[in-house]
Backbone as ProteinMPNN parsed JSONL, in Angstrom:
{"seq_chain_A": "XXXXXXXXXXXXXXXXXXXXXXXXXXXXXXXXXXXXXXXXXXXXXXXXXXXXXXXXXXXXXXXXXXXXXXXXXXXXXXXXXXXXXXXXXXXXXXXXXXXXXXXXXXXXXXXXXXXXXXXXXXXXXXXXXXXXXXXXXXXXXXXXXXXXXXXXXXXXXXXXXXXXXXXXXXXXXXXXXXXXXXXXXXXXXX", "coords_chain_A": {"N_chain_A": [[175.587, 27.446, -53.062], [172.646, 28.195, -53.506], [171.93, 25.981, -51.979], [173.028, 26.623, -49.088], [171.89, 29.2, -48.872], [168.841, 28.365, -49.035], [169.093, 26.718, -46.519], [169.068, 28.274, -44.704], [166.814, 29.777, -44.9], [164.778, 27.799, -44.122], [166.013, 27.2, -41.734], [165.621, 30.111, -40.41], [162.501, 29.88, -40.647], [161.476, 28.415, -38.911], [162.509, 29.115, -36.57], [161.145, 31.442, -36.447], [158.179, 30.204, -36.312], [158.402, 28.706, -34.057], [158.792, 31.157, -32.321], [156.382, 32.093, -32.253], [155.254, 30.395, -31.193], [155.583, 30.1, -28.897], [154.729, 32.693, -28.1], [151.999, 32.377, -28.414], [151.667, 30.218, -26.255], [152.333, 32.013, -23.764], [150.373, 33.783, -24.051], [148.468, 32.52, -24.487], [148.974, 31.409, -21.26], [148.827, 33.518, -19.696], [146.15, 34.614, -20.032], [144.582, 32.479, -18.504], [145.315, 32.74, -16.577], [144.452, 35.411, -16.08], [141.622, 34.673, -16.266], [141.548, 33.499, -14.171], [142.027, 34.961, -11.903], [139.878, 36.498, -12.154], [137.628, 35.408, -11.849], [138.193, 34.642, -8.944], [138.002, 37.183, -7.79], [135.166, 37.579, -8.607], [134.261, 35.93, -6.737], [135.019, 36.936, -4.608], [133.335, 39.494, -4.727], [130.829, 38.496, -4.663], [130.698, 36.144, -2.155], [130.936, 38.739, -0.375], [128.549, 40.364, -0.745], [126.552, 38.614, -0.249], [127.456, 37.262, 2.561], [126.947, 39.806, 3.89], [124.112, 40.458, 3.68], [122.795, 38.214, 4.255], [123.577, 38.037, 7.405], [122.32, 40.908, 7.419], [119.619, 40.169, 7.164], [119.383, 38.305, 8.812], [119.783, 39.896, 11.05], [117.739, 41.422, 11.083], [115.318, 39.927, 11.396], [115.842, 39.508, 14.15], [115.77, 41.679, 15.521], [113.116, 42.515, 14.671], [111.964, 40.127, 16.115], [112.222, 40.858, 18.222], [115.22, 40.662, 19.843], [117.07, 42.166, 19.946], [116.922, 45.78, 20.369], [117.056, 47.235, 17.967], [117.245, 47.585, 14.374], [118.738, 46.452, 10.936], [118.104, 48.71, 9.635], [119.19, 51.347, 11.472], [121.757, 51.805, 10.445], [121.44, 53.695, 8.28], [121.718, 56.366, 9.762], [124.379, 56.919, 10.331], [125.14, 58.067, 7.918], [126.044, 60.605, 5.616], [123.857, 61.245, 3.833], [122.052, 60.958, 5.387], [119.647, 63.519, 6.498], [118.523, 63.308, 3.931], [117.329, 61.119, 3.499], [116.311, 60.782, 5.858], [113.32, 60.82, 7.05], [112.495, 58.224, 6.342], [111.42, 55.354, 7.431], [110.49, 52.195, 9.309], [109.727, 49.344, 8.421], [110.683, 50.107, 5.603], [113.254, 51.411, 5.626], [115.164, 49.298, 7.178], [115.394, 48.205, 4.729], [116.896, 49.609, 3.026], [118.934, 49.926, 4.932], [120.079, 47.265, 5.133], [120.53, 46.786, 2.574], [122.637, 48.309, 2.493], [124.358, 47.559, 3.726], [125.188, 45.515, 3.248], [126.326, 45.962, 0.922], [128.984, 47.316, 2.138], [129.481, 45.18, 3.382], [131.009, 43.512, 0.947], [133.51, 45.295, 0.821], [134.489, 44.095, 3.646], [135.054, 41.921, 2.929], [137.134, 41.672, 1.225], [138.681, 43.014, 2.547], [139.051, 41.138, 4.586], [140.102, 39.093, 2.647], [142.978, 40.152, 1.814], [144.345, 39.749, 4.244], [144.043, 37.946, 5.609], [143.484, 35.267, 3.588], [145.265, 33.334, 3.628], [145.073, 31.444, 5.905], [143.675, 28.765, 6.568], [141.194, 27.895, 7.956], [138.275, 27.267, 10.565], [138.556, 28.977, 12.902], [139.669, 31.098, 12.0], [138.383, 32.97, 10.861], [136.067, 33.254, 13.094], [137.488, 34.621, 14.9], [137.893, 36.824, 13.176], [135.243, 37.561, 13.337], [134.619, 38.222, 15.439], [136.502, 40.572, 15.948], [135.487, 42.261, 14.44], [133.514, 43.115, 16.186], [134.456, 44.026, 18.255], [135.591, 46.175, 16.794], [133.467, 47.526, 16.017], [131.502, 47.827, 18.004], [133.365, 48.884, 20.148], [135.211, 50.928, 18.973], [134.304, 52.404, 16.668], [131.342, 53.32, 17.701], [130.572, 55.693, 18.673], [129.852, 56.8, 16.126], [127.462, 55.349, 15.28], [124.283, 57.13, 15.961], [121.45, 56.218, 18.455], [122.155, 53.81, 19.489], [122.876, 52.276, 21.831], [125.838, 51.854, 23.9], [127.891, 49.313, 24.462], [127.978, 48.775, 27.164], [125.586, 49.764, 27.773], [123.87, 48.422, 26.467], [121.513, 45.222, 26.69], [122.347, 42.118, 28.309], [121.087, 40.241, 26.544], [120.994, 41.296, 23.872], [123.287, 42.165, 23.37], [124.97, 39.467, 23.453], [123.057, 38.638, 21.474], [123.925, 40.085, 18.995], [126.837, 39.659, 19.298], [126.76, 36.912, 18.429], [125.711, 37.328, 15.453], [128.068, 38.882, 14.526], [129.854, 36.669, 14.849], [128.967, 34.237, 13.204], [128.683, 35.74, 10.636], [131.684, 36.218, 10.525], [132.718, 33.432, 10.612], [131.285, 32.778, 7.782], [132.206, 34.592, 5.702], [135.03, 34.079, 6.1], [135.862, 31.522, 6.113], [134.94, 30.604, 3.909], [136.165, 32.553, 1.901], [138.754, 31.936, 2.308], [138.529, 28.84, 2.128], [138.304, 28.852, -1.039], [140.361, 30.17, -1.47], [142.254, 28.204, -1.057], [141.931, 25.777, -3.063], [141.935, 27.288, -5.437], [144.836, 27.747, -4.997], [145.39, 24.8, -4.95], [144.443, 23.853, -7.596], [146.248, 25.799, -9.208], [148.601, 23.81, -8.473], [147.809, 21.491, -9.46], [148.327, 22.384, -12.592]], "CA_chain_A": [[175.099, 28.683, -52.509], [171.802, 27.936, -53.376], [171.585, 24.655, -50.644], [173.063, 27.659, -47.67], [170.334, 29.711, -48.248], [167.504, 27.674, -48.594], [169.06, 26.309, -45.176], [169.276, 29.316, -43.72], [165.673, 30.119, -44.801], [164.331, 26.999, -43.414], [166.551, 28.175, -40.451], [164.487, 31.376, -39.828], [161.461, 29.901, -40.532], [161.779, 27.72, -37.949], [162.685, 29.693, -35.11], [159.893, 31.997, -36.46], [157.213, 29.3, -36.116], [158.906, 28.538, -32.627], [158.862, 31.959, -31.519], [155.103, 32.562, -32.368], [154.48, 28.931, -30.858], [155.973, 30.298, -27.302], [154.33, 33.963, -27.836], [150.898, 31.894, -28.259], [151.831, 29.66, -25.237], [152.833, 32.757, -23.437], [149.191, 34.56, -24.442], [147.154, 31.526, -23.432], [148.899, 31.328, -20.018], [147.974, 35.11, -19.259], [144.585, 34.533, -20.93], [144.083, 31.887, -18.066], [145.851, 33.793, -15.072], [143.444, 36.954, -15.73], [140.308, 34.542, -15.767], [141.694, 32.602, -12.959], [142.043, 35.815, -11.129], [138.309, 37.088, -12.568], [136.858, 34.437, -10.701], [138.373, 35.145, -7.758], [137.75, 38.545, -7.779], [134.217, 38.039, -8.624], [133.921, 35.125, -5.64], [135.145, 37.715, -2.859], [132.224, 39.85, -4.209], [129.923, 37.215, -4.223], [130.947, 36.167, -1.069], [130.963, 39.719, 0.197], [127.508, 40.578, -0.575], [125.708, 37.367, 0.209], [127.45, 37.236, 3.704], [126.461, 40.7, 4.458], [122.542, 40.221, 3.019], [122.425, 36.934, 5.193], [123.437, 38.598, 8.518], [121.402, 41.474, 7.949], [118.558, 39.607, 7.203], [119.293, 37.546, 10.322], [119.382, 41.432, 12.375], [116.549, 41.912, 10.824], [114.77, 38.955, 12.433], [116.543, 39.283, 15.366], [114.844, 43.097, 15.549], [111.67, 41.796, 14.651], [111.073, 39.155, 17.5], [112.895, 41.57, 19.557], [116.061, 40.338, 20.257], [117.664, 43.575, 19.996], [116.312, 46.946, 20.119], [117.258, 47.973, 16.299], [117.57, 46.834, 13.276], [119.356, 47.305, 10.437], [118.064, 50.175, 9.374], [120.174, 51.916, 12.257], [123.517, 52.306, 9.759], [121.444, 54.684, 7.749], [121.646, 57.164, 10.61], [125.327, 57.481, 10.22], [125.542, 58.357, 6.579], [126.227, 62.187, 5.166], [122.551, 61.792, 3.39], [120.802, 60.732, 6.507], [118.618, 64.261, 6.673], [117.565, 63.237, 3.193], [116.76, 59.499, 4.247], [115.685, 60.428, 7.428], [112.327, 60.614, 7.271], [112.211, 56.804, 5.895], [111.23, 54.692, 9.006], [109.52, 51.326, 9.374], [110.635, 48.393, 7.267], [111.853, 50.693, 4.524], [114.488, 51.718, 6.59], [115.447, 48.121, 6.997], [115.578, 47.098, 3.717], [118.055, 50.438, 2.807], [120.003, 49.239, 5.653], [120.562, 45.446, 4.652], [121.73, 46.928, 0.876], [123.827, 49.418, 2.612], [125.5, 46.864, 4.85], [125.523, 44.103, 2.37], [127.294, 46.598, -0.185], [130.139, 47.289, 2.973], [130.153, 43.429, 3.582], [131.991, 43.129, 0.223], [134.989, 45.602, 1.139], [135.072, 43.933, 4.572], [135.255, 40.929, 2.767], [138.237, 41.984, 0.659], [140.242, 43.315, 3.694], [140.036, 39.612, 5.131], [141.045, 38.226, 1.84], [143.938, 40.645, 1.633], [145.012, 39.698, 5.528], [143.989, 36.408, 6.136], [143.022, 34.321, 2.851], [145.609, 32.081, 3.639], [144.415, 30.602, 6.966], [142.133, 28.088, 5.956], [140.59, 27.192, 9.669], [137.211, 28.092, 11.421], [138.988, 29.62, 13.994], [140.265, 32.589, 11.94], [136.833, 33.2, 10.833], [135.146, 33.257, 13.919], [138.454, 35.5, 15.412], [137.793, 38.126, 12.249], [133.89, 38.505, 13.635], [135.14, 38.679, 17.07], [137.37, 41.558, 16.236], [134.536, 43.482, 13.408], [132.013, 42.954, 16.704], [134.951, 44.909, 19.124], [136.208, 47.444, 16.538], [132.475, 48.237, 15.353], [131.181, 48.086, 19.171], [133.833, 49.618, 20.964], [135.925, 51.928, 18.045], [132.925, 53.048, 16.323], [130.344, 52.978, 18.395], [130.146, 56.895, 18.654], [129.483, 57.22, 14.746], [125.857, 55.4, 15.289], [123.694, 57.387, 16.658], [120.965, 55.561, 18.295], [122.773, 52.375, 19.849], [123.318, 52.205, 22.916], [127.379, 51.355, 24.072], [128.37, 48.157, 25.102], [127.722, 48.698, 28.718], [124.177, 50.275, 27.566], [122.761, 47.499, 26.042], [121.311, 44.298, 27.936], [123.148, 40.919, 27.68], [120.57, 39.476, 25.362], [121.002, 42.302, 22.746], [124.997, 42.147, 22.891], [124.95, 38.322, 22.906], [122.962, 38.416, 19.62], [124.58, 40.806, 18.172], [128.1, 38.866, 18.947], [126.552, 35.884, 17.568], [125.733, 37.822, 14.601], [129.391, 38.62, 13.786], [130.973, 35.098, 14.547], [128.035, 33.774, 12.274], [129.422, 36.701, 9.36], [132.984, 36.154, 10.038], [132.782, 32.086, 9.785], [130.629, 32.476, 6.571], [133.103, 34.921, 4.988], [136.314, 33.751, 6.234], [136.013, 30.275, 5.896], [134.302, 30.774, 2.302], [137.309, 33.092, 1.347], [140.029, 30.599, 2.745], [138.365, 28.106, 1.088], [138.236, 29.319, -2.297], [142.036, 30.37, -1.916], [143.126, 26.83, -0.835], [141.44, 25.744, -4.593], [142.703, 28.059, -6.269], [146.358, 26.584, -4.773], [145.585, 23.684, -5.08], [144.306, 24.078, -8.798], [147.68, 25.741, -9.841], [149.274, 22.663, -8.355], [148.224, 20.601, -10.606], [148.689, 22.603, -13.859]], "C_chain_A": [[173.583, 28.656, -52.257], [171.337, 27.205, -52.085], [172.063, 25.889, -49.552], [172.278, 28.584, -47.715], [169.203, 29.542, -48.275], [167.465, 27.296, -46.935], [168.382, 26.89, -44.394], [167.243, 30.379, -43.741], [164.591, 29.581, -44.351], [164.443, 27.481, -41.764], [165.264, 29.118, -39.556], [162.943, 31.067, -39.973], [160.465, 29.422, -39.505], [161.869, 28.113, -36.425], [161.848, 30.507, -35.318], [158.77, 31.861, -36.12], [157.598, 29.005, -34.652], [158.448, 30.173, -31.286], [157.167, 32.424, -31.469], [154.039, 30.933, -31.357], [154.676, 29.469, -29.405], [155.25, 31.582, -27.085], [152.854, 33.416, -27.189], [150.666, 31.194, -26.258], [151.37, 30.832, -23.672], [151.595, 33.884, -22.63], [148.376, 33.407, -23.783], [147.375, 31.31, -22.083], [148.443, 32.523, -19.173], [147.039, 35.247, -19.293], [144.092, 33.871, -19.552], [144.603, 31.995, -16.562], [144.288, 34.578, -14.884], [141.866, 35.946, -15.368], [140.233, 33.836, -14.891], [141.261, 33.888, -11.708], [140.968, 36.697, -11.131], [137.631, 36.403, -11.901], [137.103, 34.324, -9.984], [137.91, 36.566, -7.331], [136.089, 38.56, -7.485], [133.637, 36.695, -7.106], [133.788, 36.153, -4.331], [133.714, 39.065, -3.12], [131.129, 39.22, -3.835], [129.691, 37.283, -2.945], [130.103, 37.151, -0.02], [129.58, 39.88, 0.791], [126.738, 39.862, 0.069], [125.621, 37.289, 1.725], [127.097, 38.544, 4.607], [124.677, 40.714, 4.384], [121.964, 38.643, 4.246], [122.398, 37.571, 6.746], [122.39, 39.865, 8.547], [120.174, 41.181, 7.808], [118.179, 38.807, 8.497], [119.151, 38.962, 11.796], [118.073, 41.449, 12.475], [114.929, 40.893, 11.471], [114.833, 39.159, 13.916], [115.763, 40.785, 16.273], [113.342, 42.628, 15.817], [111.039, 41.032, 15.874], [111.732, 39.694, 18.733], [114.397, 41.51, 20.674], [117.11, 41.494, 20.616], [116.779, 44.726, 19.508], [116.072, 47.708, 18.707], [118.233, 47.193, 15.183], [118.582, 47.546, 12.463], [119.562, 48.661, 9.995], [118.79, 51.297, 10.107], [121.593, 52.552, 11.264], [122.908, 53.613, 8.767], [122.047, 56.343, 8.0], [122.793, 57.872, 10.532], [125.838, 58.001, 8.758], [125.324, 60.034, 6.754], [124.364, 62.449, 4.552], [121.607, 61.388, 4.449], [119.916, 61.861, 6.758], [118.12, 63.866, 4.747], [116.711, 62.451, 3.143], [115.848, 60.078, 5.56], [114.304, 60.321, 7.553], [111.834, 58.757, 6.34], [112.108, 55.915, 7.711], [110.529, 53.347, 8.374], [110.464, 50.021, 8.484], [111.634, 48.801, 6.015], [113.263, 50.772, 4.924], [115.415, 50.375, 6.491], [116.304, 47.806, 6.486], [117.048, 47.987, 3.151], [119.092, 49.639, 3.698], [120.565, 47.739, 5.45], [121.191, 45.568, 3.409], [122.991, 47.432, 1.149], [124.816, 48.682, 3.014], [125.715, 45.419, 4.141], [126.672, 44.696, 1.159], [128.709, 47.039, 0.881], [130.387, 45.999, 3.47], [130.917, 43.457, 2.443], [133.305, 43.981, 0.33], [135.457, 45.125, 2.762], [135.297, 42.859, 3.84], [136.611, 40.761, 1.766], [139.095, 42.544, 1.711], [140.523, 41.579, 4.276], [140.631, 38.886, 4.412], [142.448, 38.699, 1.23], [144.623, 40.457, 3.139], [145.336, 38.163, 5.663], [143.687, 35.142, 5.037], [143.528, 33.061, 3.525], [145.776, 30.469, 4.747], [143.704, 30.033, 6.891], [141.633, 27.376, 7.383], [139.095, 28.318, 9.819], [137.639, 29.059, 11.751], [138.988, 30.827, 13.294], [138.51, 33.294, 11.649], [136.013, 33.98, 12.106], [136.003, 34.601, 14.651], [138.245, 36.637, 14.442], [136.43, 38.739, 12.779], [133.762, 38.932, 14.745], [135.57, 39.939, 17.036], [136.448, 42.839, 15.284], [133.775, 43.792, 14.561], [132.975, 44.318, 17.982], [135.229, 46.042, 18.47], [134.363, 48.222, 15.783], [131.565, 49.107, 16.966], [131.857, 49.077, 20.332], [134.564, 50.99, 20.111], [135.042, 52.956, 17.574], [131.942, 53.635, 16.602], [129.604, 54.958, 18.426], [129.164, 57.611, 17.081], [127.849, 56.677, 14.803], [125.161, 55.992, 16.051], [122.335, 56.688, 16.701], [121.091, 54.149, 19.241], [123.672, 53.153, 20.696], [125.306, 51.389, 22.936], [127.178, 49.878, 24.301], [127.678, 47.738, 26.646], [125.727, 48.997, 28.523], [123.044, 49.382, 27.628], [122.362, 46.418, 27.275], [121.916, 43.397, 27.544], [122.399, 40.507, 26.598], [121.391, 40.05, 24.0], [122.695, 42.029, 22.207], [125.427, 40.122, 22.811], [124.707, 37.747, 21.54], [123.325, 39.081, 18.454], [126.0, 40.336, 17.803], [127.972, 37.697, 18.316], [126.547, 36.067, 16.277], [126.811, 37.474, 13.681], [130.044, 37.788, 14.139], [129.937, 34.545, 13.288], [128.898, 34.745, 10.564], [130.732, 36.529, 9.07], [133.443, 34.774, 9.629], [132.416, 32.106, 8.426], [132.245, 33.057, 5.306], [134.264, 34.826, 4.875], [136.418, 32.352, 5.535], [136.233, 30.065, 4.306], [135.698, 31.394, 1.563], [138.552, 32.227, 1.489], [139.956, 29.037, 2.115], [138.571, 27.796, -0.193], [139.831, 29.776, -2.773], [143.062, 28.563, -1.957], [142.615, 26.06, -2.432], [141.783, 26.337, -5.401], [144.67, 27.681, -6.144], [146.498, 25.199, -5.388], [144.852, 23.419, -6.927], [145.781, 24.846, -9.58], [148.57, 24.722, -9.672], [149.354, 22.004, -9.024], [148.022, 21.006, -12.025], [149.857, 22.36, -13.761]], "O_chain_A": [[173.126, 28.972, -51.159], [170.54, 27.686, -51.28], [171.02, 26.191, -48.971], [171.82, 28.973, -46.641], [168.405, 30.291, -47.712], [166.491, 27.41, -46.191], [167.483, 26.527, -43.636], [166.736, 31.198, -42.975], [163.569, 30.223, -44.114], [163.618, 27.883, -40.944], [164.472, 28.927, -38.633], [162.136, 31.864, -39.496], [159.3, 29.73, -39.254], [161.419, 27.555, -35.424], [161.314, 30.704, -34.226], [158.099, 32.793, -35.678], [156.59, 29.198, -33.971], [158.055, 30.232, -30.12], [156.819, 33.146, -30.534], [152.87, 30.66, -31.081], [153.732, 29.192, -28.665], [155.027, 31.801, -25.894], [152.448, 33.695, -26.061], [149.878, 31.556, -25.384], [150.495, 30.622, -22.832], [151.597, 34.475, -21.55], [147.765, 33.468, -22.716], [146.381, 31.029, -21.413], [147.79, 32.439, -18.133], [146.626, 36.132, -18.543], [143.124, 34.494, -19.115], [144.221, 31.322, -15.605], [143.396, 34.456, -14.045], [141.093, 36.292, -14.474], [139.144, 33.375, -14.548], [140.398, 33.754, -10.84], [140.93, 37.61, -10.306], [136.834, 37.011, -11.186], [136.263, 33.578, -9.48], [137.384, 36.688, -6.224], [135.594, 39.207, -6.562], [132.505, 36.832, -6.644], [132.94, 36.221, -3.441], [133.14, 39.556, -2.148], [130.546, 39.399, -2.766], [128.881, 38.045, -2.416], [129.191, 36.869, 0.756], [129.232, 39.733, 1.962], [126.146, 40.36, 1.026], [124.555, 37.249, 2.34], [126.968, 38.448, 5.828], [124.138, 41.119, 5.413], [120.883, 38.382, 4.773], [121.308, 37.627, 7.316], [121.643, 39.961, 9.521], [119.41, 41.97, 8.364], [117.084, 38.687, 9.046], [118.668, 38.947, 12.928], [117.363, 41.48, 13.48], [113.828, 41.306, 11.837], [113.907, 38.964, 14.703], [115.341, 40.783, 17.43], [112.689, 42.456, 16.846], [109.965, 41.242, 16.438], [111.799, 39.21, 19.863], [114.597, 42.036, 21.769], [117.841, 41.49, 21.607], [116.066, 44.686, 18.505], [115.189, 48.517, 18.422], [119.301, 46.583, 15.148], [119.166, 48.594, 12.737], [120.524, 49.428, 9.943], [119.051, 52.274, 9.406], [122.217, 53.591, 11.477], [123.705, 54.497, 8.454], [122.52, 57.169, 7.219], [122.765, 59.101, 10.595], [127.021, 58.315, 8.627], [124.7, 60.613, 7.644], [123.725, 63.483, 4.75], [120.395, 61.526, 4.289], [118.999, 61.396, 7.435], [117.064, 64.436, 4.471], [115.537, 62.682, 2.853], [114.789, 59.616, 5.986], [114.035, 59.485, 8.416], [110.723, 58.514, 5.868], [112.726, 56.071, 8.764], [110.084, 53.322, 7.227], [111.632, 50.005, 8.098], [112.675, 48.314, 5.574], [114.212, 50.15, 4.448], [116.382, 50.409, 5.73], [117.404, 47.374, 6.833], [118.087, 47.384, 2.883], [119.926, 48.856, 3.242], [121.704, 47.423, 5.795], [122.11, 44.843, 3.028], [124.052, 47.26, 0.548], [125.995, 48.952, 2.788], [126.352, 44.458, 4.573], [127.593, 44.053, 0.655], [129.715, 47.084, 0.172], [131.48, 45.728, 3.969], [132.063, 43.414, 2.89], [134.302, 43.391, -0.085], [136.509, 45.567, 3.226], [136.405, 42.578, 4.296], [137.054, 39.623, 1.612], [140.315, 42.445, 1.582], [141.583, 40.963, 4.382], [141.491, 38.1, 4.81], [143.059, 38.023, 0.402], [145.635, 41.152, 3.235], [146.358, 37.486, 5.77], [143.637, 34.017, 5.534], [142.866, 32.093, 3.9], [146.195, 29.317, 4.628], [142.621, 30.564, 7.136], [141.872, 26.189, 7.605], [138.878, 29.472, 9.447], [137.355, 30.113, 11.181], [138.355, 31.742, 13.821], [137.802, 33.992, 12.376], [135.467, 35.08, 12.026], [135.325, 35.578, 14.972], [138.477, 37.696, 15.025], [136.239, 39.955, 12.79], [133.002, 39.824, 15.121], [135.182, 40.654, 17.96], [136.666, 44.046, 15.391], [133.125, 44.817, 14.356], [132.37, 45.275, 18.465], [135.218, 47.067, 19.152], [134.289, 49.29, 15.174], [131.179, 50.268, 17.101], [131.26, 49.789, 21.139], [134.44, 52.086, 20.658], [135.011, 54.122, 17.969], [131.522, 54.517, 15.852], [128.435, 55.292, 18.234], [128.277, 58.459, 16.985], [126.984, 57.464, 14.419], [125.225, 55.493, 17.175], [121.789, 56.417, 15.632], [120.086, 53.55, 19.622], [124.552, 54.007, 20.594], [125.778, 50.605, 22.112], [126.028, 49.44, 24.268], [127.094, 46.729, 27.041], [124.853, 48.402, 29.155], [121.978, 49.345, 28.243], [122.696, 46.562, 28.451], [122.25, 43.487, 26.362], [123.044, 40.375, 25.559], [122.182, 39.42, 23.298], [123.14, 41.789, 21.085], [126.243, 39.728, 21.978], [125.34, 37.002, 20.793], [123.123, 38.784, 17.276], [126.481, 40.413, 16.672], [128.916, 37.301, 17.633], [127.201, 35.26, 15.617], [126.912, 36.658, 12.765], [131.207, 37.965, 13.777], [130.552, 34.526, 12.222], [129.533, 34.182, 9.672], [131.181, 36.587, 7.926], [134.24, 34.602, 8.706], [133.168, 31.458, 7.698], [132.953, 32.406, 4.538], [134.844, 35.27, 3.885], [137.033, 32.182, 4.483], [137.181, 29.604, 3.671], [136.254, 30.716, 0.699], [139.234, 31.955, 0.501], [140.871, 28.297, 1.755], [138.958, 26.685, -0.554], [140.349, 29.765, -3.89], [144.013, 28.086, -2.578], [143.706, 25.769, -2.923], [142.01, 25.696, -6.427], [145.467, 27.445, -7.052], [147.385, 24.678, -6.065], [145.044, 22.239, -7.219], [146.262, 24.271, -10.556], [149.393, 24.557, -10.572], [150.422, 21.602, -9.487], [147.573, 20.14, -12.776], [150.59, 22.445, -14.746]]}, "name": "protein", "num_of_chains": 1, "seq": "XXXXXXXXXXXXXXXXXXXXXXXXXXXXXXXXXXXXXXXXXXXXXXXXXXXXXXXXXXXXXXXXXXXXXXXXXXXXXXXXXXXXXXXXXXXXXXXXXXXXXXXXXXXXXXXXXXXXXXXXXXXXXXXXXXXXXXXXXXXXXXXXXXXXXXXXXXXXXXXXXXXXXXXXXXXXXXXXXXXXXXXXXXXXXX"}
């Protein structure tokens, strides 16, 4: 009697030690999901910001030596606090505008990695700044006041402005499509 329940206590101790060995298992693979998926998360802001802070720094040039009539500072114009802003002009203006539009680069940069991550090509890239440059230029276009239409402007101005967003949508597409194909290809070989 003795020898069947020592067995049987071996038994349970056994599948006890087993079941805490698979809970652990179980816990460290979740453990290394969430910070797999933390570093993604914090890439597409990354990303986000950087590629918005780069282009408007490149407007902001592009303003400067005159390439186009207005800089960033322009997106202030359409905000709800623009009569409290408004009297900001000159470079200030600017620099608001390059945070403002660097802090809406990271949710454009989360709609392309919720559409398109998994296209890993130029092309889509360059096709996402193509289509931010028609739905901001032609969709939008009423919400800035300030900026001239499409037809308004002169070729230079709408040339460098389309350069702009293929320049924004390669950086952030590519970069995002990138970073997903690594992340694939890093679960592959766990």
């Amino acid at each position: 009697m003795k020898n069947d329940e020592n067995q049987k206590d071996i038994q349970n101790e056994n599948v006890t030690e087993n079941q805490e060995e698979s809970r652990d298992k179980k816990s460290s693979e979740n453990q290394r999901e969430n910070q797999q998926q933390n570093q993604v998360n914090n890439y597409i802001y990354v990303t986000g910001f950087f590629g918005g802070l780069f282009v408007s720094v490149l407007a902001y040039a592009a303003h400067f030596i005159n390439f186009i009539p207005f800089g960033p500072g322009v997106v202030i114009r359409m905000w709800p606090f623009y009569p409290v802003v408004g009297g900001v002009r000159g470079p200030w203006a600017h620099v608001i505008g390059i945070l403002v539009l660097s802090l809406l680069s990271i949710l454009i940069a989360w709609v392309y990695h919720a559409l398109f991550r998994k296209i890993n090509t130029v092309w889509a890239g360059l096709w996402f700044g193509l289509a931010l440059w028609v739905v901001i230029f032609f969709a939008l276009h009423p919400l800035v006041p300030g900026v001239g239409s499409f037809r308004q402007l002169d070729w230079n101005t709408n040339i460098t402005i389309l350069c702009l967003f293929l320049i924004y949508g390669l950086f952030v597409g590519y970069s995002i499509s990138y970073e997903h194909l690594q992340e694939e290809l890093e679960k592959q070989r766990n």
